[in-house]
C-alpha positions as CSV (number, residue, x, y, z in Angstrom):
1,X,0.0,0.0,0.0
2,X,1.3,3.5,-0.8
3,X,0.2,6.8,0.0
4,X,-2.9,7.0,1.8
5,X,-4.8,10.7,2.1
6,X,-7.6,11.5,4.3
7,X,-9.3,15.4,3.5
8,X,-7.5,17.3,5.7
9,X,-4.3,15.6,4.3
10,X,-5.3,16.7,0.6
11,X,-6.2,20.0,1.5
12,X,-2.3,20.1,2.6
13,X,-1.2,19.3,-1.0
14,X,-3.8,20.6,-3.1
15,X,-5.2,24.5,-3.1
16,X,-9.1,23.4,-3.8
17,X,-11.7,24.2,-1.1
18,X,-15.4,23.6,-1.1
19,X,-16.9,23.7,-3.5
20,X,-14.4,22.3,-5.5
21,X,-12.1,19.9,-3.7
22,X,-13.6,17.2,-5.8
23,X,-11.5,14.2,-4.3
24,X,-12.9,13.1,-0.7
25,X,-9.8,10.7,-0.3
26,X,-6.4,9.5,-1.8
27,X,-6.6,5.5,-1.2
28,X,-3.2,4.8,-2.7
29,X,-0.6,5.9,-5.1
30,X,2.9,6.4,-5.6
31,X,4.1,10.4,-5.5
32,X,5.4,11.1,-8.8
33,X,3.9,8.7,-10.4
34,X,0.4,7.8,-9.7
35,X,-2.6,8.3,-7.7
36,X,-5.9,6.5,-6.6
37,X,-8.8,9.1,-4.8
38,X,-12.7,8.4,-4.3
39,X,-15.1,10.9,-4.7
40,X,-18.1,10.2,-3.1
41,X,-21.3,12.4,-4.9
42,X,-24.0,13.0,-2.8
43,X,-27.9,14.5,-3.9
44,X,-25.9,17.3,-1.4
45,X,-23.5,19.4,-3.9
46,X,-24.2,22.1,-5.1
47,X,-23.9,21.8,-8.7
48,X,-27.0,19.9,-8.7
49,X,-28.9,22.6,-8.5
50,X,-28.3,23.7,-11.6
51,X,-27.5,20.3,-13.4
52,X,-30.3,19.6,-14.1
53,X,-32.7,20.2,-11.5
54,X,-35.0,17.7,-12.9
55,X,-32.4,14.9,-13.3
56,X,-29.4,15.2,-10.9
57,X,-26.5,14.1,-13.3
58,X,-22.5,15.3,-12.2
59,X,-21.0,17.5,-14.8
60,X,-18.6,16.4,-17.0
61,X,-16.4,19.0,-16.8
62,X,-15.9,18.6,-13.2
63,X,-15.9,15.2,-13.8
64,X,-12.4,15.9,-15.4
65,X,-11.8,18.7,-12.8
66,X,-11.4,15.7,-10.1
67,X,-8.8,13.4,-12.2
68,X,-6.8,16.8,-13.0
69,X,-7.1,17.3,-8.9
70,X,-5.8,13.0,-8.6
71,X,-3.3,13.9,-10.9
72,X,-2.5,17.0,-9.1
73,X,-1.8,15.1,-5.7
74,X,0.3,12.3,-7.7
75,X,2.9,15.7,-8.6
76,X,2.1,17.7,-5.7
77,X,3.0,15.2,-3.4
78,X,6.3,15.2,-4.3
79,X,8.8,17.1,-1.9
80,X,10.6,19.1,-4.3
81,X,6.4,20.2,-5.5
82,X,5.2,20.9,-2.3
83,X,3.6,24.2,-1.9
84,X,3.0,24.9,-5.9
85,X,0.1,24.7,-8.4
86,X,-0.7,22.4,-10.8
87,X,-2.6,24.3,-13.4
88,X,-4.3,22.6,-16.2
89,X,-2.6,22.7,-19.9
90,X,-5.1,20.4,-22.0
91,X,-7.4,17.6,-21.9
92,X,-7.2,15.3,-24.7
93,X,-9.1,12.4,-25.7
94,X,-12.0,12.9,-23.4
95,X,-14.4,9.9,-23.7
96,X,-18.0,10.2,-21.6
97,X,-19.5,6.7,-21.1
98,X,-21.7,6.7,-18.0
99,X,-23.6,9.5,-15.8
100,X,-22.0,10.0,-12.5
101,X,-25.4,10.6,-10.3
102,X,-25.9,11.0,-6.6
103,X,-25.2,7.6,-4.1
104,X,-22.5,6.8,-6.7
105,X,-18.6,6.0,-5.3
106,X,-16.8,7.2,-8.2
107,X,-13.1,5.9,-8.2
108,X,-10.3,7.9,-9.8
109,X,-7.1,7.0,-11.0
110,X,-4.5,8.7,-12.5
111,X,-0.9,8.0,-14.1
112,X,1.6,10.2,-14.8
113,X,3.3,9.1,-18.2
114,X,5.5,11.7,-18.9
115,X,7.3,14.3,-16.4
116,X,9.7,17.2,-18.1
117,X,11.0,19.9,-16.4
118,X,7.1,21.6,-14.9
119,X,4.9,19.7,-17.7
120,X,3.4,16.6,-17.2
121,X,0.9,14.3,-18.7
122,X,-1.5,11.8,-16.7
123,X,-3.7,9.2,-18.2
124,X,-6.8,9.4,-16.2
125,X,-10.1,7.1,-15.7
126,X,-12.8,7.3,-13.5
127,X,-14.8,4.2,-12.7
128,X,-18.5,3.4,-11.1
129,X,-18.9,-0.2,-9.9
130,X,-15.6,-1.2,-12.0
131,X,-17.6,1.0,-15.1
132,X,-15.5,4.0,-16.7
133,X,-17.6,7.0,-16.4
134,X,-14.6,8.9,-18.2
135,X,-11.4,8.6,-19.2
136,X,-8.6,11.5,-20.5
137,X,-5.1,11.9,-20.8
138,X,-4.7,15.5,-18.7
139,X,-1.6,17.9,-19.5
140,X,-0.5,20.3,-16.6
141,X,2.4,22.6,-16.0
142,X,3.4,22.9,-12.5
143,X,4.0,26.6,-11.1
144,X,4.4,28.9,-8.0
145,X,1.3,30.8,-6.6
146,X,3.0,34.4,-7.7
């Protein structure tokens, strides 16, 4: 088992508050080069009262948001990244295959396939019940908050 991450923990690493630390929990990984979170969408956020009030469905978008923010803790983690941003560069290749509703567990994973100087590149999924919901290959450059 590798690195484990309640909240609090993330909220060390990562700059997100509510509402949009989108990762409840970091359940394994390896810093630098990969990282396992949960998100855990309840009928409570407040995105679903907009989308779509008639038919609670997560957005996509932020869908993406919370692999970018896995991703974000796999680099971020690292000593020589603690205390910078990840800021997002690109999304490529995003493929939408099943609606993320409320009561769902959505599991995220990301790995880090290529690191240069402050860019990197993470292939990232994000399962329901062992279904992909979405998958992406992220792009991110890594800076200082000034």
């Amino acid at each position: 088992m590798g690195m484990e991450l309640n909240s609090d923990q993330i909220a060390e690493i990562l700059p997100h508050r509510y509402p949009f630390a989108l990762v409840d929990r970091i359940v394994d990984g390896e810093p630098g080069e990969w990282a396992k979170g949960i998100k855990c969408v309840t009928v409570n956020e407040p995105f679903f009262q907009g989308h779509f009030p008639q038919k609670h469905v997560m957005p996509g978008v932020l869908l993406i948001e919370a692999m970018a923010q896995v991703g974000g803790v796999a680099v971020l983690a690292l000593p020589e990244n603690r205390g910078k941003l990840a800021f997002l560069g690109r999304v490529k290749d995003a493929r939408f295959k099943r609606q993320v509703v409320p009561g769902d567990v959505v599991e995220i994973e990301c790995r880090l396939i290529r690191r240069r100087a402050n860019i990197g590149v993470g292939e990232c999924t994000a399962t329901v019940n062992g279904e992909v919901a979405v998958s992406a290959e992220i792009t991110f450059a890594i800076g200082s908050e000034s």
